[in-house]
VEXDO-243589 format. One record per atom (N, C-alpha, C): residue in one letter; x, y, z. Coordinates in steps of 0.02 Angstrom, whole numbers, padded with zeros to 5 digits, always signed. Layout:
N
AXYZ ...
//
This chain:
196
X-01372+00523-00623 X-01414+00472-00594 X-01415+00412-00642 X-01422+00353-00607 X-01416+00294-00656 X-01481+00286-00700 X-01497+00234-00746 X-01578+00250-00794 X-01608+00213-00748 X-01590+00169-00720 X-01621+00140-00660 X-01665+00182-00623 X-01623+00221-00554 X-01653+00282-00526 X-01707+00329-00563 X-01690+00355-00634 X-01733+00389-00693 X-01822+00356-00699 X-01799+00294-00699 X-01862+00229-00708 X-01904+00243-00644 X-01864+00246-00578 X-01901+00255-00519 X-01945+00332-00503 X-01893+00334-00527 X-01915+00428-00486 X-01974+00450-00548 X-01981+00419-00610 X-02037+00442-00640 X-02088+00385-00635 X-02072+00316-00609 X-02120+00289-00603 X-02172+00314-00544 X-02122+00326-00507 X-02143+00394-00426 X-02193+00440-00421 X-02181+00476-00488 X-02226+00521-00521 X-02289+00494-00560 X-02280+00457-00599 X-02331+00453-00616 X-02392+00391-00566 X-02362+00368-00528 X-02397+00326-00462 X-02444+00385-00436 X-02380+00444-00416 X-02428+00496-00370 X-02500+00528-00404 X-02481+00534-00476 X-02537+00567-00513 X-02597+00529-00528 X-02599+00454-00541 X-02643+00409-00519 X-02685+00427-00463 X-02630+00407-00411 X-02668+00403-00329 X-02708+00467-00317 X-02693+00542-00338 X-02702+00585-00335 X-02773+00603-00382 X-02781+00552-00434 X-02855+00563-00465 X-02828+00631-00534 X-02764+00603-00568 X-02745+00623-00634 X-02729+00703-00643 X-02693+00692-00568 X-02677+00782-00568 X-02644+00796-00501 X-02623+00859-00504 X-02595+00878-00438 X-02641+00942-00418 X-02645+00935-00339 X-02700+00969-00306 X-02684+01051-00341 X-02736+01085-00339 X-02767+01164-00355 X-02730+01198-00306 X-02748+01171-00217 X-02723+01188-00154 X-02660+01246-00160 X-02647+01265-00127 X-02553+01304-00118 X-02545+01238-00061 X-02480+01237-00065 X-02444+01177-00048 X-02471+01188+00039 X-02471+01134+00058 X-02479+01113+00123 X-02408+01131+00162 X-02420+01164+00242 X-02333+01163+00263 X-02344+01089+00312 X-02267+01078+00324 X-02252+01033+00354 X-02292+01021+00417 X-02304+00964+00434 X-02349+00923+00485 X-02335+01001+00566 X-02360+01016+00582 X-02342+01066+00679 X-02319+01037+00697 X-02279+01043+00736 X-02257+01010+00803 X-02209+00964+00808 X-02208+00926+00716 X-02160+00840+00723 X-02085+00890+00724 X-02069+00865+00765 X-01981+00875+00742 X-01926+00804+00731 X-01869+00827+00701 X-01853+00777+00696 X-01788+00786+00676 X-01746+00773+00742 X-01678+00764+00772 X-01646+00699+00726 X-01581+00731+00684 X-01522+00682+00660 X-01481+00662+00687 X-01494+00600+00726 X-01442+00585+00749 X-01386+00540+00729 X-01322+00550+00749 X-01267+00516+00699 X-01235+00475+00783 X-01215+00423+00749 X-01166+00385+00778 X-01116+00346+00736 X-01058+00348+00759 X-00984+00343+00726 X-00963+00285+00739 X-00958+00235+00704 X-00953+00157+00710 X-00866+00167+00691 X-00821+00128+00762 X-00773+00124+00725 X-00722+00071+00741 X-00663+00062+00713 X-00648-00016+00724 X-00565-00022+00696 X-00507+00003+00744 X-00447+00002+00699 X-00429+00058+00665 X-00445+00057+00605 X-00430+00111+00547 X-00497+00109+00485 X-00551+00079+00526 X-00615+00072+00483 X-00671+00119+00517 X-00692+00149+00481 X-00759+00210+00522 X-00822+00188+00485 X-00867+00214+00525 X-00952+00229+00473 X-00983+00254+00525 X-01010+00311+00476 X-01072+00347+00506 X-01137+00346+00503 X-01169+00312+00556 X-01226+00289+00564 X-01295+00363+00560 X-01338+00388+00510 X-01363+00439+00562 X-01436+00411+00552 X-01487+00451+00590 X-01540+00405+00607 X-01585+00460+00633 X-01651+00454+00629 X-01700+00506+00661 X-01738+00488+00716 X-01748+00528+00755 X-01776+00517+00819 X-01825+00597+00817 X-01901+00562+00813 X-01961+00619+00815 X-01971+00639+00886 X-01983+00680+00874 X-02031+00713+00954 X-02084+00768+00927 X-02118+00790+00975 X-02178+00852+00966 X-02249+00829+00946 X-02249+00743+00950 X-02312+00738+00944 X-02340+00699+01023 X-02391+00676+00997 X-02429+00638+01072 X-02393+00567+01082 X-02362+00557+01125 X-02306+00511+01141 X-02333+00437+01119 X-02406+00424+01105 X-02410+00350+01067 X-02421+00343+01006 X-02423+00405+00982 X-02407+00425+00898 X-02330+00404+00892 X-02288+00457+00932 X-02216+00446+00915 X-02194+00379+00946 X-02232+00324+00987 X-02188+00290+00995 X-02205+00243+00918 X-02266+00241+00892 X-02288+00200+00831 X-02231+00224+00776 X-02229+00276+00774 X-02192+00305+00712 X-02121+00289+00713 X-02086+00294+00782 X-02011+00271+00783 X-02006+00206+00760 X-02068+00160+00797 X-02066+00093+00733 X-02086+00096+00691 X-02116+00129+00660 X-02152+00129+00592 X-02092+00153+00541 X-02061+00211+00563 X-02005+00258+00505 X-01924+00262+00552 X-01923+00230+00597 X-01843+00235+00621 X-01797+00193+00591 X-01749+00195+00623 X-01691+00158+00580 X-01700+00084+00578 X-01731+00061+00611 X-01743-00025+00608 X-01779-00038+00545 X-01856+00005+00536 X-01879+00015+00479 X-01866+00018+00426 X-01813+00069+00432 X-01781+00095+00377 X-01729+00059+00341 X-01696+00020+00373 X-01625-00020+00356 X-01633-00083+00384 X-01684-00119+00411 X-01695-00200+00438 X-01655-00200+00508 X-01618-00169+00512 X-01573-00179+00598 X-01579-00107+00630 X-01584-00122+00698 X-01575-00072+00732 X-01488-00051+00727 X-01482+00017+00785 X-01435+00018+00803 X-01373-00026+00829 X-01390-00043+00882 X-01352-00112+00915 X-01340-00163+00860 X-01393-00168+00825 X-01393-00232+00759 X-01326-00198+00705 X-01335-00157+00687 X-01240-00124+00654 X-01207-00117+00657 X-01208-00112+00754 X-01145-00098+00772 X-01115-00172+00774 X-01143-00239+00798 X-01118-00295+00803 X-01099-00321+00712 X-01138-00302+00668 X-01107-00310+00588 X-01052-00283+00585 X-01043-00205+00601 X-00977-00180+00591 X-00922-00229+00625 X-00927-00241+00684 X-00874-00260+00724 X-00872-00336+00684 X-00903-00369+00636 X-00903-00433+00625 X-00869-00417+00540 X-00898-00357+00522 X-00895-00374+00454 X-00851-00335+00428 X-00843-00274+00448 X-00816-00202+00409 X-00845-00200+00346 X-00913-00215+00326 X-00930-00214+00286 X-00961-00138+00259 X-00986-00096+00301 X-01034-00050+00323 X-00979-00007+00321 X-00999+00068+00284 X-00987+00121+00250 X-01002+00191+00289 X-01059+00168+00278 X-01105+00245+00313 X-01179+00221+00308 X-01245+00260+00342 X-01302+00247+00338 X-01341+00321+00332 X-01380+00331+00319 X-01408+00397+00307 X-01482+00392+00278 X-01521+00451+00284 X-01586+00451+00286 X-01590+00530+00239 X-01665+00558+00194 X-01657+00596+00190 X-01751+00606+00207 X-01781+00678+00222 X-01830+00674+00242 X-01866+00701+00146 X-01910+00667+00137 X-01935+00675+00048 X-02009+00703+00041 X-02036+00699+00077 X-02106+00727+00109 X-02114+00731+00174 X-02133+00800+00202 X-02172+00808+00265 X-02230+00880+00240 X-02296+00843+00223 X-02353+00881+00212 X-02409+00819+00220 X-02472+00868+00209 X-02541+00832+00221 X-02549+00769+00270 X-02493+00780+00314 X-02498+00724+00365 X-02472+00670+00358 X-02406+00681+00315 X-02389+00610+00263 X-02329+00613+00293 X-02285+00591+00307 X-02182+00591+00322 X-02157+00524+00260 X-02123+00537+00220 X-02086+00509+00181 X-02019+00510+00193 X-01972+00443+00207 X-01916+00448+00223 X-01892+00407+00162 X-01834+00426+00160 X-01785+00371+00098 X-01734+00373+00139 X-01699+00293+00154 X-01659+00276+00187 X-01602+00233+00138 X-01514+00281+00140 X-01496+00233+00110 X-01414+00200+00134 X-01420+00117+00121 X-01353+00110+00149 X-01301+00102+00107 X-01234+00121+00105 X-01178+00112+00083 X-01133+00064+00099 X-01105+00018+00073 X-01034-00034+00103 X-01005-00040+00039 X-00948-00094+00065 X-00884-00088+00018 X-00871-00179+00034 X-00876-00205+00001 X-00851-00285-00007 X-00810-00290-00052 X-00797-00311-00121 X-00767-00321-00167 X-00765-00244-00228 X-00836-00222-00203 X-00860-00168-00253 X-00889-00120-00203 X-00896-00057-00217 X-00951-00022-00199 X-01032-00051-00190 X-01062-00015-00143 X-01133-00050-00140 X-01203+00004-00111 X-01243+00028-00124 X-01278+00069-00094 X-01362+00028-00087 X-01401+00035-00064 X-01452+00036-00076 X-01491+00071-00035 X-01580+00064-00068 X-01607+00138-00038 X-01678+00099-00022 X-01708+00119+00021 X-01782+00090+00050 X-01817+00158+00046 X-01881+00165+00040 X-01936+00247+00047 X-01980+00221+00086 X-01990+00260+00146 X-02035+00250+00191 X-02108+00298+00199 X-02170+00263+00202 X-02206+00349+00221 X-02244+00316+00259 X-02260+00350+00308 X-02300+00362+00394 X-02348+00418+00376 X-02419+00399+00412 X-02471+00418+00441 X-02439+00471+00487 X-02465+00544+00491 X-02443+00570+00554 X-02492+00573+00603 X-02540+00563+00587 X-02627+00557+00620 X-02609+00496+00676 X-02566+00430+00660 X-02576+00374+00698 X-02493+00359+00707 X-02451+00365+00663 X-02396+00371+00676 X-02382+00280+00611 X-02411+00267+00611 X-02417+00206+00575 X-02384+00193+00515 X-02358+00151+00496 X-02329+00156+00420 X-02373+00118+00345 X-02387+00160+00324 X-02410+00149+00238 X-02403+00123+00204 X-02423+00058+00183 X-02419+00005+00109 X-02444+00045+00060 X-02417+00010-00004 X-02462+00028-00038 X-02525+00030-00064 X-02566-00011-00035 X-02631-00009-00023 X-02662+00025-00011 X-02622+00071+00049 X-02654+00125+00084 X-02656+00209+00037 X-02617+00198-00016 X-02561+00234-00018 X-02608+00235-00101 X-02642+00203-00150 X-02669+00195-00201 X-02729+00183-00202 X-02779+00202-00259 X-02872+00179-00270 X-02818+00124-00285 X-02873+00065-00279 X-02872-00019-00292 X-02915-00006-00365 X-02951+00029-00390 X-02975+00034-00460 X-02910+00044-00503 X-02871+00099-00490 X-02818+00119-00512 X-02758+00092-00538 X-02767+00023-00495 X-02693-00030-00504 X-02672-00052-00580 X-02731-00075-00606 X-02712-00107-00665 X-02700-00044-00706 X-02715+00010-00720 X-02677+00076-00766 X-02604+00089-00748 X-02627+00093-00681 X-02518+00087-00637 X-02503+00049-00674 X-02506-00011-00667 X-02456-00050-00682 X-02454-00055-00777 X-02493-00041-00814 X-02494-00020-00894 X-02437+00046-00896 X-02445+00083-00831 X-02394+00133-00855 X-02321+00120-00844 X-02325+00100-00779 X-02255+00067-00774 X-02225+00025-00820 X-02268-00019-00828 X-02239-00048-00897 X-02217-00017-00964 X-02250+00031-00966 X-02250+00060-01020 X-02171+00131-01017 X-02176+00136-00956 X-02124+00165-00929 X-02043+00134-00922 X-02052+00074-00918 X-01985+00014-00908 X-01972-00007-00987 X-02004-00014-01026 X-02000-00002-01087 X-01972+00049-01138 X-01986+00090-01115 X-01973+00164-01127 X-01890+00153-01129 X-01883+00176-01071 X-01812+00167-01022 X-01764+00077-01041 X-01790+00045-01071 X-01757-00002-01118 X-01735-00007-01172 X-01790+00020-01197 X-01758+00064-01257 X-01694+00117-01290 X-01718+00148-01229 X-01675+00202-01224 X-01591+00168-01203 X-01618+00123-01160 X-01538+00111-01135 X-01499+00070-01206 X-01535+00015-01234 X-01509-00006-01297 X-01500+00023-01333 X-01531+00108-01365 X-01511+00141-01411 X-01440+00184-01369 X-01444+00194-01335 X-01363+00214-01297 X-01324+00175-01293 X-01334+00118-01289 X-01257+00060-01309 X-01257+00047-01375 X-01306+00060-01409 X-01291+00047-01476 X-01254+00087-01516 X-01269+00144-01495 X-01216+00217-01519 X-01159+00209-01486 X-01143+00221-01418 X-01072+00182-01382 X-01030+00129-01411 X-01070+00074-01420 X-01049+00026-01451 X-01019+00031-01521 X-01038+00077-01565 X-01015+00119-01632 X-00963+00148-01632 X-00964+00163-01579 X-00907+00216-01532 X-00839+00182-01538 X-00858+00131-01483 X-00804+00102-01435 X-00851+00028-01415 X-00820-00008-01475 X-00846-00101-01480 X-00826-00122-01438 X-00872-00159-01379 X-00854-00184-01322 X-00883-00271-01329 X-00864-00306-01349 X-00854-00380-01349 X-00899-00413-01291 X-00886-00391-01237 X-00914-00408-01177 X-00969-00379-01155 X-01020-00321-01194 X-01074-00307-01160 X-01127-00306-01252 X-01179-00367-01219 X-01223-00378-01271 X-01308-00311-01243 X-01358-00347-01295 X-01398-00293-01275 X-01447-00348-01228 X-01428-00403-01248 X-01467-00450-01168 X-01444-00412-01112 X-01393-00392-01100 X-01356-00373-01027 X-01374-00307-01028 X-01397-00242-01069 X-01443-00202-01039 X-01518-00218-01024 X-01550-00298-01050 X-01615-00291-01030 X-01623-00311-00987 X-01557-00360-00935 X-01563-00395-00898 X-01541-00346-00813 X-01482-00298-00842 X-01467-00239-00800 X-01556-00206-00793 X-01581-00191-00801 X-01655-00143-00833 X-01708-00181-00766 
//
């Protein structure tokens, strides 16, 4: 994983333990929400000798104005800024588009967490990733507002900081040993703080 991703996924953690009131619940784990299901569906974008696989979720098993909130709240439009139809007209314009994919990251205490991520190919490789989380009570989707105490913010953000720091460090003492290694002319330690 890149230190990037590392930075996230523990900033992730320690967000949740905040919001959570400096701990993780006593409880035995909660099971997944009754009833939501939630069908992968793939569609195969293709064009010549260029493919991508689109896949995408489509809920059912709840009360039909929950799931229609939630398909906007956590579907693929949500998830990636365009619908369906909206990629398929990029593909046919751009061949830019790779593949699309979703993975489900939480389904407990009434919460659905999606991470949605896209792949293309222009000059370089390219991915990026969006995290979604929905209300299953209303079907609605979650800021972070909803999602954190408002007392809490200013310690978040001392930790995060304190966390991006961390992970700056770290990345300059790894090019600095690399760099000992194998002197690279072209990568200063501005360009890991600025990568960071």
């Amino acid at each position: 994983m890149r230190p990037k991703c590392w930075v996230v996924v523990w900033m992730l953690m320690v967000l949740g333990l905040i919001a959570c009131g400096q701990g993780a619940p006593a409880a035995p784990a909660a099971k997944p929400v009754e009833g939501l299901r939630i069908e992968k569906k793939t569609e195969v974008l293709k064009r010549e000798d260029k493919e991508a696989e689109v896949h995408y979720p489509v809920f059912s098993g709840l009360p039909p104005a929950i799931l229609k909130e939630l398909q906007a709240s956590a579907g693929l439009k949500a998830g990636t800024g365009s619908s369906l139809e909206e990629w398929k007209a990029e593909f046919e314009e751009s061949w830019w588009l790779t593949g699309i994919d979703y993975e489900v990251t939480y389904n407990r205490h009434d919460l659905l967490c999606l991470t949605y991520s896209i792949d293309g190919m222009g000059a370089y490789p390219s991915t990026s990733t969006k995290d979604l989380a929905a209300d299953l009570k209303t079907g609605r989707r979650l800021a972070a507002k909803d999602l954190f105490k408002p007392a809490s913010l200013q310690e978040l953000a001392a930790k995060v900081d304190r966390l991006r720091a961390a992970a700056v460090e770290k990345a300059l003492h790894e090019n600095r040993l690399s760099h000992k290694e194998n002197p690279d002319p072209y990568w200063t330690e501005e360009d890991v703080v600025v990568a960071m």
